[in-house]
Structures are given as C-alpha cells and as structure tokens.
Residue, then its C-alpha position, 0 to 999 in steps of 0.5 A: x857130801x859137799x860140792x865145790x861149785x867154786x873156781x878155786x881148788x881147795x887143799x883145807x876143807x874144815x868144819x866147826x860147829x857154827x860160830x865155834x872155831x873149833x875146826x875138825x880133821x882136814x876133809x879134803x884128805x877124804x880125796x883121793x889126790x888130796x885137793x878139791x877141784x872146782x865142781x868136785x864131790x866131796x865125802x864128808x866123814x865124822x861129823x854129826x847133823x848141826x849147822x856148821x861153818x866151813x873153812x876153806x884153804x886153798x894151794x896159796x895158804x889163803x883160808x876163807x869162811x862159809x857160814x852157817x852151812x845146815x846139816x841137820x836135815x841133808x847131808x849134802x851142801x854147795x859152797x859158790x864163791x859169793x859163799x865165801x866171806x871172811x878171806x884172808 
C-alpha cells in the first residue's frame, strides 16, 4: 500500500529495484480512475519485499524519483513532496 501525501496527482507510479532503473508495470492503473490524487491509497501488486525506487509521472509528462523506498519489512510507504528528487 502506498500513500501520496504529495500535492501533485500522479498517472505513472514505477518501482525498480533501488538503483536498478528497471521499472515495473505503471501501478496507478491498480486505481480505479487511474491517477492518484494528493492523500490517496494505492495497492501495490507484484512486487516482492526489497528496497525500491519509485518513480512518479504526473498528468504533464514530468517523472520524479523517491529513492531507496524499503519494503522489506512493511508493505506500506508515504512519499512527501521533499521525497521527490531527481525531477525533470
């Protein structure tokens, strides 16, 4: 489960083993409109319990990295906007 305590509604949401850039399936179509709206829960499916990097695209084109996101122990994780480097 992922929680977007950001102020940007997202339509991409990747994951890719931390420093990979191998990114997985687009887990904002898990949402039932799609996107994922500022302070929205998202289900997270497929992936297994490692640390991850999470990539964000929002409705402009405009992709924005969470690093090192650790899933091995919870299954649940906030991204906040000063979360999010690497934007362009």
């Amino acid at each position: 489960m992922y929680n977007l305590t950001t102020s940007t509604t997202f339509t991409g949401v990747f994951l890719a083993p931390a420093g990979t850039g191998m990114w997985g399936a687009n887990q904002a179509l898990n949402d039932k409109d799609k996107a994922i709206d500022p302070s929205e829960r998202l289900p997270i499916r497929g992936v297994h319990r490692a640390s991850f990097d999470v990539k964000l695209v929002d409705r402009a084109g405009r992709a924005c990295i969470a690093r090192g996101i650790d899933l091995r122990t919870d299954t649940t994780f906030e991204i906040r906007d000063r979360d999010l480097t690497d934007c362009h």
